[in-house]
C-alpha positions in Angstrom: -44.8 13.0 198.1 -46.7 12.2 201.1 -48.0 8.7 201.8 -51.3 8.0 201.2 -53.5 6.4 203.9 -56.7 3.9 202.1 -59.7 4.3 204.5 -60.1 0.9 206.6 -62.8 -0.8 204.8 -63.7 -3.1 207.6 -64.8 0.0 210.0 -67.5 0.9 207.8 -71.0 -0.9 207.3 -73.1 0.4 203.9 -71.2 4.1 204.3 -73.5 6.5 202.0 -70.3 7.4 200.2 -68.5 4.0 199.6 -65.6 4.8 197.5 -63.9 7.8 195.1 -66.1 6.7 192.2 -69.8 7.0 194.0 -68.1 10.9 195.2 -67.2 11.5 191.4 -70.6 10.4 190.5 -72.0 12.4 193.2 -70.3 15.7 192.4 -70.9 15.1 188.3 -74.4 14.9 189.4 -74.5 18.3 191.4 -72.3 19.7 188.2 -75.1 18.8 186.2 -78.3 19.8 187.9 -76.7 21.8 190.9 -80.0 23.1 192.3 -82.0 20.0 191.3 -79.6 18.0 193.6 -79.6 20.6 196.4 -83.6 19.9 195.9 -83.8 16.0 196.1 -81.4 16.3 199.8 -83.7 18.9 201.0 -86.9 17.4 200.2 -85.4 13.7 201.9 -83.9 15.4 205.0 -86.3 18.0 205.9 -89.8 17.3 207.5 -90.9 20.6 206.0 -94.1 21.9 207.7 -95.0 24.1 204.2 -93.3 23.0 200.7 -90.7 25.7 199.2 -92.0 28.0 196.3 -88.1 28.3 194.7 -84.8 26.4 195.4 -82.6 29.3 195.4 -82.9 32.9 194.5 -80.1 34.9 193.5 -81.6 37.9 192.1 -80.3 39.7 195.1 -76.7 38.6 195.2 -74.6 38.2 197.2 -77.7 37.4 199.7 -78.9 34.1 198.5 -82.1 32.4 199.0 -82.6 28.8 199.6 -85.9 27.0 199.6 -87.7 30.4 200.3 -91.1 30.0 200.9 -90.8 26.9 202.7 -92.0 26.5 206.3 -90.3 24.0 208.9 -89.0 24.0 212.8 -85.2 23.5 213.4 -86.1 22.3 217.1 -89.2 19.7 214.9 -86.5 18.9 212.6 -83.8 17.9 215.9 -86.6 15.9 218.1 -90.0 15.8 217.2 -89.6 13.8 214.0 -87.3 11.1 216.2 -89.7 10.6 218.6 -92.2 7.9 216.8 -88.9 5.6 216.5 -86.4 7.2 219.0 -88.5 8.4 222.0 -86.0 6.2 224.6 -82.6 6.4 222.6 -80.1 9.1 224.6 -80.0 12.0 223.1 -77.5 13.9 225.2 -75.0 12.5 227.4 -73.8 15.0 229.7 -70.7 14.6 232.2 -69.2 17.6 234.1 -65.8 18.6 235.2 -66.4 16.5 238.5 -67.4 13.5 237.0 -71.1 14.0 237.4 -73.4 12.4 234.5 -77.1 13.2 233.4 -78.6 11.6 230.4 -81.4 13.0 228.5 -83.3 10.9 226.1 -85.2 12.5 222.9 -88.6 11.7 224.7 -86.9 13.9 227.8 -85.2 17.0 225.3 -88.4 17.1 223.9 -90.6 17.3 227.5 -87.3 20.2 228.2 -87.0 21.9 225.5 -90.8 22.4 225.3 -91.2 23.9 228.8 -88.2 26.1 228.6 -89.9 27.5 225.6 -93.0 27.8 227.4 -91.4 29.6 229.9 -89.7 31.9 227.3 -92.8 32.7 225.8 -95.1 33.2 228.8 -92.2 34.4 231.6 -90.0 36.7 229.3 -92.4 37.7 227.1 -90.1 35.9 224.2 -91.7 36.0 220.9 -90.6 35.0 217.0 -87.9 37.3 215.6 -86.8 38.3 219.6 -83.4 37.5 219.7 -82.0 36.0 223.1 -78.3 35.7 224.3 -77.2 32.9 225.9 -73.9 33.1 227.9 -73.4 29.4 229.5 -71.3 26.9 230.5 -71.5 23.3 229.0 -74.3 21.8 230.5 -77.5 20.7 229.2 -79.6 23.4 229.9 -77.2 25.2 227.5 -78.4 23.2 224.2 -82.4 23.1 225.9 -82.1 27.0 225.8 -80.3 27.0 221.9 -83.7 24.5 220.9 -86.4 26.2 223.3 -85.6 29.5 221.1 -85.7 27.4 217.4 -88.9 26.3 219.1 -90.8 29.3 219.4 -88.7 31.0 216.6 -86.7 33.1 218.9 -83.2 34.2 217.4 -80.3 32.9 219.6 -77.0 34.2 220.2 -74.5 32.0 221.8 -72.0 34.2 223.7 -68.8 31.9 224.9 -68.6 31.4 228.4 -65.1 32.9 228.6 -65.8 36.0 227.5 -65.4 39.3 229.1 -68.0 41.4 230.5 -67.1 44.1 227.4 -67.2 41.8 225.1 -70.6 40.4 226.1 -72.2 43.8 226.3 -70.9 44.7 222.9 -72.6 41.5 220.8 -75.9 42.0 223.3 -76.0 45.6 222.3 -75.5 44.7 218.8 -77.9 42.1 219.1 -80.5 44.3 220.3 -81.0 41.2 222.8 -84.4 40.7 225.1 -83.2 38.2 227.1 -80.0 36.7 228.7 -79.7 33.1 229.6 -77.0 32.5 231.9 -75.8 30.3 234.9 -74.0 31.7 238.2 -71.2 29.6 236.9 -69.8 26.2 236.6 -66.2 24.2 237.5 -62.8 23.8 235.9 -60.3 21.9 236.6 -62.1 20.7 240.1 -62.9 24.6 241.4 -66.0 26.6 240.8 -66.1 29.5 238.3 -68.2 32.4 237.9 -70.6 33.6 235.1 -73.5 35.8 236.8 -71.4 38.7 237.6 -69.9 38.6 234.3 -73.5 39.1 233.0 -74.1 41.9 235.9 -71.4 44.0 234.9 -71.9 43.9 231.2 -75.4 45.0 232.1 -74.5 48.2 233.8 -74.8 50.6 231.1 -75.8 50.1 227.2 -78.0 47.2 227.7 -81.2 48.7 228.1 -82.7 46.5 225.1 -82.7 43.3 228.1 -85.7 43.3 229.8 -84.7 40.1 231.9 -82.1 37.5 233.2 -82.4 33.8 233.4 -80.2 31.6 235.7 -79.4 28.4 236.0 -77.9 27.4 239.1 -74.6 25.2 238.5 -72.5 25.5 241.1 -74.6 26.9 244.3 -71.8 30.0 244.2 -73.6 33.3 245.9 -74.6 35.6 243.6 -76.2 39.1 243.4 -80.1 38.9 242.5 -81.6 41.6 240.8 -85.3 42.4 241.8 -87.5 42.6 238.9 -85.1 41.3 236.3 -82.9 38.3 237.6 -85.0 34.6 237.8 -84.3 31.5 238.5 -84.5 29.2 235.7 -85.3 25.9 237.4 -88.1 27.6 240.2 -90.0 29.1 237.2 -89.4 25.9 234.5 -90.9 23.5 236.6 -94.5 25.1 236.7 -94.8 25.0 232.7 -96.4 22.6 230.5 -94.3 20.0 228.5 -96.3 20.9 225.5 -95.9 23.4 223.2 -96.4 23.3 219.6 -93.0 23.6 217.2 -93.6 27.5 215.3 -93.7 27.1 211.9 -90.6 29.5 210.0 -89.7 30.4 206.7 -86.7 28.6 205.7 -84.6 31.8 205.6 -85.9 32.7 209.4 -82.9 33.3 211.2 -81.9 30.5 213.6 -78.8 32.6 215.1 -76.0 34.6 215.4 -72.9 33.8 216.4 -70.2 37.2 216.6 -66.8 36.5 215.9 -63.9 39.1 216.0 -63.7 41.3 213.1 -60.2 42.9 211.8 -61.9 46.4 212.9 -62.6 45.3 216.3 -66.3 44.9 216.5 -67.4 41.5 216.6 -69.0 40.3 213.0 -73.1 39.0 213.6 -73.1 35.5 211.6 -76.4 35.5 210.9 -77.2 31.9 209.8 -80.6 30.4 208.0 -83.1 27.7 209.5 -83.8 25.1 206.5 -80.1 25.5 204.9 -78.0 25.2 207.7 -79.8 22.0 209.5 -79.9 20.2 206.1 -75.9 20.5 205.5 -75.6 20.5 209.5 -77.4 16.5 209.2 -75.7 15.6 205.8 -72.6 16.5 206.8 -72.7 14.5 210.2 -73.7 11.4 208.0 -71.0 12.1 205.2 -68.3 13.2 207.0 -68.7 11.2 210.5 -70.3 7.9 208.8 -73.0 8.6 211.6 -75.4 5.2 212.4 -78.0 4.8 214.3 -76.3 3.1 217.8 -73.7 5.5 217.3 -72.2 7.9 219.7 -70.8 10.8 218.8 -67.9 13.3 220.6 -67.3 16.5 219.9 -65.1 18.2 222.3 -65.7 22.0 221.2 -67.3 24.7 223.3 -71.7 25.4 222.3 -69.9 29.1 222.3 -68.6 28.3 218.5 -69.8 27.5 215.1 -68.4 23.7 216.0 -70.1 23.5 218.8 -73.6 24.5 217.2 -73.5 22.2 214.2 -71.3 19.6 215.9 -72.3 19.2 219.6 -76.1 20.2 219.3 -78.0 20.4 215.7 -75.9 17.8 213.4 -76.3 14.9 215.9 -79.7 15.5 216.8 -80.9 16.9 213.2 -79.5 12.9 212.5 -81.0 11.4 215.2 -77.6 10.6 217.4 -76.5 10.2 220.5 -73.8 13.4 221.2 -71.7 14.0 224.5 -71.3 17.7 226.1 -68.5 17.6 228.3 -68.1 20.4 230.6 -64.2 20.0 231.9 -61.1 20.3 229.5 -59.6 17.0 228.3 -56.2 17.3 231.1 -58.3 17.3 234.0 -57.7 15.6 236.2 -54.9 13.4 234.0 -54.2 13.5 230.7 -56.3 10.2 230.1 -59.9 11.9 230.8 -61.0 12.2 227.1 -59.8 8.1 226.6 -61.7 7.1 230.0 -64.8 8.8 228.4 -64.1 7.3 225.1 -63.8 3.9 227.0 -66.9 4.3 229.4 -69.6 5.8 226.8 -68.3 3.3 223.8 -68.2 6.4 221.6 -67.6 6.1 217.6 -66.6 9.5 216.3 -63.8 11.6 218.6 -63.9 15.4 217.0 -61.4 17.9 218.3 -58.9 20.2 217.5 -55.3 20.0 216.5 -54.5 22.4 219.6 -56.1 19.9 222.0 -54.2 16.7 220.2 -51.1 18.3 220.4 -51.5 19.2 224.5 -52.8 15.5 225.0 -49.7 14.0 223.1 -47.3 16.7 224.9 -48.7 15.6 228.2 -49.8 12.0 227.8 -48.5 10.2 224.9 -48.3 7.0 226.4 -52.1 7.3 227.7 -54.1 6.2 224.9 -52.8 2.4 225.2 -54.5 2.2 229.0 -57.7 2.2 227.5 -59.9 0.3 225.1 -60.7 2.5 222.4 -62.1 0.0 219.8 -65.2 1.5 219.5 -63.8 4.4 217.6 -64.3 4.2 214.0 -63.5 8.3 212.6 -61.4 10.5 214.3 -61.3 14.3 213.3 -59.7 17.4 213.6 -61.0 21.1 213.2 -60.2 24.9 213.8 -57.0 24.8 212.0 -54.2 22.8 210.2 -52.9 19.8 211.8 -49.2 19.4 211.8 -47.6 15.8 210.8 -46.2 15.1 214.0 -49.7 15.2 215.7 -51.5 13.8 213.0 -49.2 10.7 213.3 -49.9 10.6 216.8 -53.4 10.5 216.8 -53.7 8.0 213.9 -51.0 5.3 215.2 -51.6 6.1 219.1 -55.4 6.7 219.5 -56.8 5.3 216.0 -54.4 1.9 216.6 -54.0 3.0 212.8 -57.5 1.6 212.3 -59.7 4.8 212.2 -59.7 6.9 209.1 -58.8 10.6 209.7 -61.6 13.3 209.0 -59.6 16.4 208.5 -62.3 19.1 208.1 -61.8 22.8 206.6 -65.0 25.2 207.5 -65.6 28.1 209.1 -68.3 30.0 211.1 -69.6 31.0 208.1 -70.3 28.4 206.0 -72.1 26.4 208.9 -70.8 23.3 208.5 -67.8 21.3 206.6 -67.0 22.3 202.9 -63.4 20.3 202.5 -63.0 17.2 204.1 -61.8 13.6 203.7 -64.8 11.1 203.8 -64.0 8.1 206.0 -65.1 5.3 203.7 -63.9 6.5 200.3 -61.0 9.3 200.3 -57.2 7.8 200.4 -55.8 10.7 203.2 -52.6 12.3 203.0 -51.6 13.7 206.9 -52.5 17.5 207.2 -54.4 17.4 204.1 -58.3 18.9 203.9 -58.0 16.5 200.7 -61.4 17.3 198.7 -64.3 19.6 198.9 -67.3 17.4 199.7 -70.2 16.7 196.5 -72.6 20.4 196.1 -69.9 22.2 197.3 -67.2 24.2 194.6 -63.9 25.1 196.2 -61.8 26.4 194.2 -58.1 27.5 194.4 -57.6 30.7 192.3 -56.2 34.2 192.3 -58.3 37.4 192.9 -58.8 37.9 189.2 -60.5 34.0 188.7 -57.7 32.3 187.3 -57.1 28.4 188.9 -53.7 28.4 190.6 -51.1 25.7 188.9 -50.7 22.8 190.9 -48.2 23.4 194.0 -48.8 27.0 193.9 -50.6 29.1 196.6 -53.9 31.0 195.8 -57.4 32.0 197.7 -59.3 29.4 198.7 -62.8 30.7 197.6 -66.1 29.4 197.5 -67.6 29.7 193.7 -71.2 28.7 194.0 -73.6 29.2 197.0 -74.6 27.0 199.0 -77.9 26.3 201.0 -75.9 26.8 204.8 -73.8 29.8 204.0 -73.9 33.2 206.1 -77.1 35.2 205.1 -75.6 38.7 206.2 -73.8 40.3 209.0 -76.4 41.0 211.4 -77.5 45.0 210.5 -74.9 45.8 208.5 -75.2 44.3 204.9 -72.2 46.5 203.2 -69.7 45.1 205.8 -71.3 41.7 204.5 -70.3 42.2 201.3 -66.8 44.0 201.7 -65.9 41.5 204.1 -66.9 38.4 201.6 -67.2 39.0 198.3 -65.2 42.3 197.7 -61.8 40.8 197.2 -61.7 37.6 194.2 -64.2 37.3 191.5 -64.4 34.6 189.0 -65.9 35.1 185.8 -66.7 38.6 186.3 -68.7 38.0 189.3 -67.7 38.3 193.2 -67.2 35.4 194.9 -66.9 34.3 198.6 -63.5 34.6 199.6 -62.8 32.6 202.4 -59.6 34.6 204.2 -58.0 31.5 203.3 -54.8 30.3 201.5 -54.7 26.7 199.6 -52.7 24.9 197.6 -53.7 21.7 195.4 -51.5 19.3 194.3 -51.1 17.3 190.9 -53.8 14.7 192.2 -56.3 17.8 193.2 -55.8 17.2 197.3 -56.3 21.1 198.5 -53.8 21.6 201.8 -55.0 24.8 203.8 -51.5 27.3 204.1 -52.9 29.5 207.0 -55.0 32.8 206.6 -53.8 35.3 203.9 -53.8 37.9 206.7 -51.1 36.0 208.6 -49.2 35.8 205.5 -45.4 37.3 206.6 -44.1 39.4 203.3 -40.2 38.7 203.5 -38.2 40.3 201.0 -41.3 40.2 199.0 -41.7 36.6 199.5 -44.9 35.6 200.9 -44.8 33.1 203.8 -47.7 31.6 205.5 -47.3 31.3 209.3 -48.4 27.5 209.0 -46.1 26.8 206.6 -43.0 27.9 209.0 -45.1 26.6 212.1 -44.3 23.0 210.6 -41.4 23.1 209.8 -40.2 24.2 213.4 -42.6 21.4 215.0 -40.2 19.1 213.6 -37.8 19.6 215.7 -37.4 17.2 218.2 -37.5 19.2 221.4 -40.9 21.4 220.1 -43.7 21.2 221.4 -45.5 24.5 219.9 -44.7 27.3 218.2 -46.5 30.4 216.8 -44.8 32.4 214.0 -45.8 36.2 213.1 -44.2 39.3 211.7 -41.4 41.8 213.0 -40.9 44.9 210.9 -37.5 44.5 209.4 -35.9 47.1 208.0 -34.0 45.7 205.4 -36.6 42.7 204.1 -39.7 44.5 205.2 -41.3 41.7 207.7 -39.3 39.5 209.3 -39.9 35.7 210.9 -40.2 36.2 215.0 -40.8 32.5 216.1 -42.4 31.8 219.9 -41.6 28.2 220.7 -42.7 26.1 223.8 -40.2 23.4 224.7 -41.4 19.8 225.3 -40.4 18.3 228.5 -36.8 16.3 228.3 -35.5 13.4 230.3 -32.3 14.1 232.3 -29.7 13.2 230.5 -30.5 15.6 227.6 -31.1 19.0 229.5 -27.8 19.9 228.5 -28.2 18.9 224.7 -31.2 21.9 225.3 -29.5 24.2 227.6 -27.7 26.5 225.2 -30.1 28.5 223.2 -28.4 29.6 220.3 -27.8 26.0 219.4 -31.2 25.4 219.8 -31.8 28.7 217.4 -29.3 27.3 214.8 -30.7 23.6 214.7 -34.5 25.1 214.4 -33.3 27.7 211.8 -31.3 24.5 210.1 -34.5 22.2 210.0 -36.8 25.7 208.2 -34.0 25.7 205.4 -34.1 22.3 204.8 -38.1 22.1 204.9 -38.5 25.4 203.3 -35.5 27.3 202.7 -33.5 30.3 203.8 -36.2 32.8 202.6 -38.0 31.7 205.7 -35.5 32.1 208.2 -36.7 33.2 212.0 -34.6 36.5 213.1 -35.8 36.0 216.2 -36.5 33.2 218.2 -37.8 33.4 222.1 -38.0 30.3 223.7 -41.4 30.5 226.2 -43.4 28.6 228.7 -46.6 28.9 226.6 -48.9 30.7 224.2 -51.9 32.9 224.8 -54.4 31.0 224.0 -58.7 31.2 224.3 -60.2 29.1 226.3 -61.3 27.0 222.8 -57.6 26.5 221.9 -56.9 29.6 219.7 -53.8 30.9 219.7 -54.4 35.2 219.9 -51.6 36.4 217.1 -52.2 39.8 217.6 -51.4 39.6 220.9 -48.2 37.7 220.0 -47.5 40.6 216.9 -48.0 43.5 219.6 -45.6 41.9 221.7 -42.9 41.2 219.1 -43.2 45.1 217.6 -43.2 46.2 221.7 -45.9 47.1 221.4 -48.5 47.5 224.7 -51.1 44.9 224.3 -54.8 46.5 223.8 -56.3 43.0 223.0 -58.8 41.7 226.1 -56.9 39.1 227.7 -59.5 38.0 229.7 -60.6 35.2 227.4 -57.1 33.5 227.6 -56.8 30.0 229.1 -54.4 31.8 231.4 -53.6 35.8 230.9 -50.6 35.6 233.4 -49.1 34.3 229.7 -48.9 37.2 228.6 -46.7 38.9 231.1 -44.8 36.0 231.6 -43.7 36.3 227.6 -43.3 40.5 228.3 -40.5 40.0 230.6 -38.8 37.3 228.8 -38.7 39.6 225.4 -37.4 42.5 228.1 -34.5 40.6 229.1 
């Protein structure tokens, strides 16, 4: 059994969730009124412009309604309302690759914000319903642009910066977009990068829908100007009033899209909601991250995902915090960056993913102990399951085993945290999600309905809505449906299925087993990929590992294992030179975690994975690669695509 970690009391002044009785009283009370509840957090959140005529509709499931009829302002809702008490308070703290810093206070987002959508409006032509793309780096002018649209009630599209000039044309096709928001680049790692001619070529043919370009000037690179249709977003800003009233939307108005990759190829439109989505984005920030007023909150993620969105720009603000965008990556230029900022801007909450932990312990274990990181108070993890080891790490070496451990399980489409421990009440076991938070029903089950027994694997689906779940794929309703509520039902009636396996336990803690889709059928034995991932990690000479499937043709699928070696002292290079030992001892730690059913047949030992620029390991590159495969997949997002031949001609020889 693993041990159980009680939340550190003394961290936590008048949490809004104190202990496990207030959440069991909490989630009894949405059991018993579920939509009364939902009603009494909307109408104390939400400075709603226009009260709501229903709290949800669902005569037209699977597309749900929430508070329809109401009328309020997502950008309103994120600065306007702050200003009376908050006008002077930092709002965004920015620092760039290079070290520079820029502060805005709400009083200065709101002066921003409002000319940039003036600008919009009377520059672009930019009107409600318009939808705009924004492909930028992570600078403040990136969350002005995401607001200045909410503003007006422009529909935004957040394309991430490291994506290639294919994939941007496909989601601004598909968006139909009127105008792109860019920047001629920015810097990593010390050097300048490029966006604008990204955003030229994409523009060469199929994008006749944008009428205009908008560029911010980062990093004073040349770039090609288009007459007529490329301007310059700071020599056209300046001119514009800092006034412009807040648009009044319906609560089901979209506030964006976000694409991410479907199975088929062509990216999926997440279309997302104005009133639900900000009122789970701000209760979830002061549930999950114990949020106070003279707090500072970190989110390391990219604006170019869901995270990003309700983490970095419309949770802190929606709760009236103070939130850092960093532009750099946390190894630049030591492996003690991320704990100098902690150090410097005093910040409380540290959010990041269990990809970036694991590179910070790999590279700088030691690190955390040259800094003074008493201010933290919630550390927290997201994008996928956190392995032991790293959990461990980050609890005893950056936490000083003070901090509780926020574990969080959501996805781009439910818009913000559905399974999570909460810092002040939950007892945590390591690489646990633990419980679904109060309004939300999370069930383990199988397709048919039926609750999984305890220890046993099932579907993690979503049984109820909820108010900041996906509306629709953006134009196409029938993928919508097929792609969440055509595979488990309970009581009769689809459900949203998640993609997701889960387990409970006999005390109810839910731990996430990987995506059913990389589930590896051996012998008829399903085995999730995480499952064998941790088991390898705990070897002592692993750093990383990514499992997928090999046809077999006795079993069906077998186990091919990519694993990254840690860096060893001296004297035990030869304990790690001969690689069939190493293959024995890894395959001898999987039976004794899991058992021989789950076996690696192959095992190739490689410098690194191929990974996005957000941390994502790309698994169908890695199954191409292990079939032989040619790789199809764009490997221009990857951190570094030289990976990718580098594992080719290692799998050749």
């Amino acid at each position: 059994m693993s041990k159980i970690y009680h939340p550190q009391k003394k961290m936590f002044k008048e949490p809004l969730i104190k202990n496990m009785c207030e959440y069991t009283e909490l989630v009894e009370k949405f059991e018993e009124d579920y939509e009364g509840t939902w009603a009494c957090f909307a109408d104390e959140k939400i400075d709603w412009f226009k009260p709501y005529d229903k709290i949800l509709d669902e005569s037209d499931a699977p597309f749900y309604k929430w508070f329809d009829g109401g009328e309020l302002n997502v950008a309103h809702q994120c600065i306007d309302r702050h200003l009376e008490t908050k006008k002077n308070k930092a709002a965004i703290i920015f620092e760039g690759d290079n070290g520079d810093q820029r502060i805005l206070t709400y009083r200065e987002l709101y002066y921003e914000v409002n000319k940039t959508a003036n600008m919009f409006k009377n520059k672009f032509g930019v009107k409600k319903g318009d939808r705009v793309v924004i492909y930028m780096p992570m600078i403040p002018e990136a969350a002005v642009a995401m607001l200045a649209c909410a503003r007006i009630g422009a529909i935004h599209s957040i394309v991430f910066g490291g994506f290639s000039a294919d994939a941007l044309r496909d989601r601004i096709i598909d968006a139909e977009a009127k105008l792109v928001v860019t920047a001629d680049g920015a810097y990593r790692k010390g050097k300048p990068y490029m966006l604008k001619p990204v955003v030229d070529k994409a523009l060469e043919e199929g994008c006749e829908c944008v009428e205009k370009v908008c560029i911010v000037e980062r990093n004073g690179e040349d770039i090609e100007w288009v007459a007529g249709r490329d301007y310059s977003f700071e020599e056209l800003v300046k001119n514009e009033s800092s006034k412009c009233d807040a648009e009044p939307v319906d609560s089901e108005h979209p506030l964006f899209l976000l694409y991410t990759s479907g199975s088929t190829g062509k990216p999926k439109g997440v279309q997302h909601s104005s009133a639900g989505y900000i009122l789970w984005a701000q209760m979830t920030m002061e549930w999950t991250f114990d949020i106070k007023d003279n707090d500072t909150f970190w989110c390391t993620a990219d604006i170019g995902w869901i995270t990003g969105h309700t983490y970095i720009i419309y949770g802190p603000l929606a709760a009236g915090a103070t939130t850092v965008m960093f532009e750099g990556v946390p190894t630049f230029p030591d492996a003690g960056r991320c704990w100098k900022m902690v150090e410097e801007y005093r910040i409380n909450q540290f959010y990041t993913a269990p990809t970036a932990i694991r590179l910070l312990h790999k590279t700088g274990a030691d690190e955390p102990a040259k800094y003074d990181l008493s201010s933290l108070r919630i550390l927290g993890t997201v994008g996928e399951p956190i392995d032991p080891e790293a959990w461990s790490w980050y609890y005893n070496e950056v936490g000083s085993g003070q901090c509780s451990i926020v574990d969080t399980w959501w996805q781009t489409e439910t818009g913000g945290h559905m399974i999570t421990p909460l810092p002040a009440a939950t007892p945590i076991k390591p690489a646990c999600a633990t419980f679904p938070l109060p309004g939300i029903k999370a069930e383990v089950i199988e397709a048919d309905g039926t609750p999984t027994e305890a220890g046993e694997k099932g579907y993690l689906c979503i049984t109820k809505p909820w108010p900041s779940m996906i509306r629709t794929i953006w134009g196409d309703k029938e993928r919508f449906k097929k792609s969440y509520f055509g595979d488990c039902k309970k009581d009769g009636k689809p459900v949203y299925f998640s993609g997701d396996g889960a387990m409970k336990d006999e005390e109810g803690y839910i731990t996430i087993t990987g995506r059913t889709d990389d589930v590896i059928n051996v012998s008829g034995h399903r085995m999730g990929t995480a499952e064998v991932e941790a088991a390898v990690k705990n070897h002592d000479h692993v750093a990383e590992v990514a499992v997928v499937g090999k046809p077999h043709d006795i079993k069906g699928e077998g186990i091919f294992a990519y694993v990254v070696l840690k860096s060893v002292p001296v004297e035990e290079k030869d304990v790690v030179a001969d690689e069939m030992e190493l293959i024995k001892e890894i395959n001898g730690v999987i039976k004794n975690e899991i058992g021989a059913i789950a076996l690696c047949d192959d095992i190739a030992f490689v410098p690194g994975l191929p990974k996005t620029r957000s941390g994502k390991i790309m698994r169908r590159i890695l199954r191409s690669l292990a079939k032989g495969e040619e790789v199809k997949q764009d490997t221009s997002t990857l951190e570094d695509p030289s990976i990718v031949g580098k594992i080719k001609e290692i799998l050749d020889a």
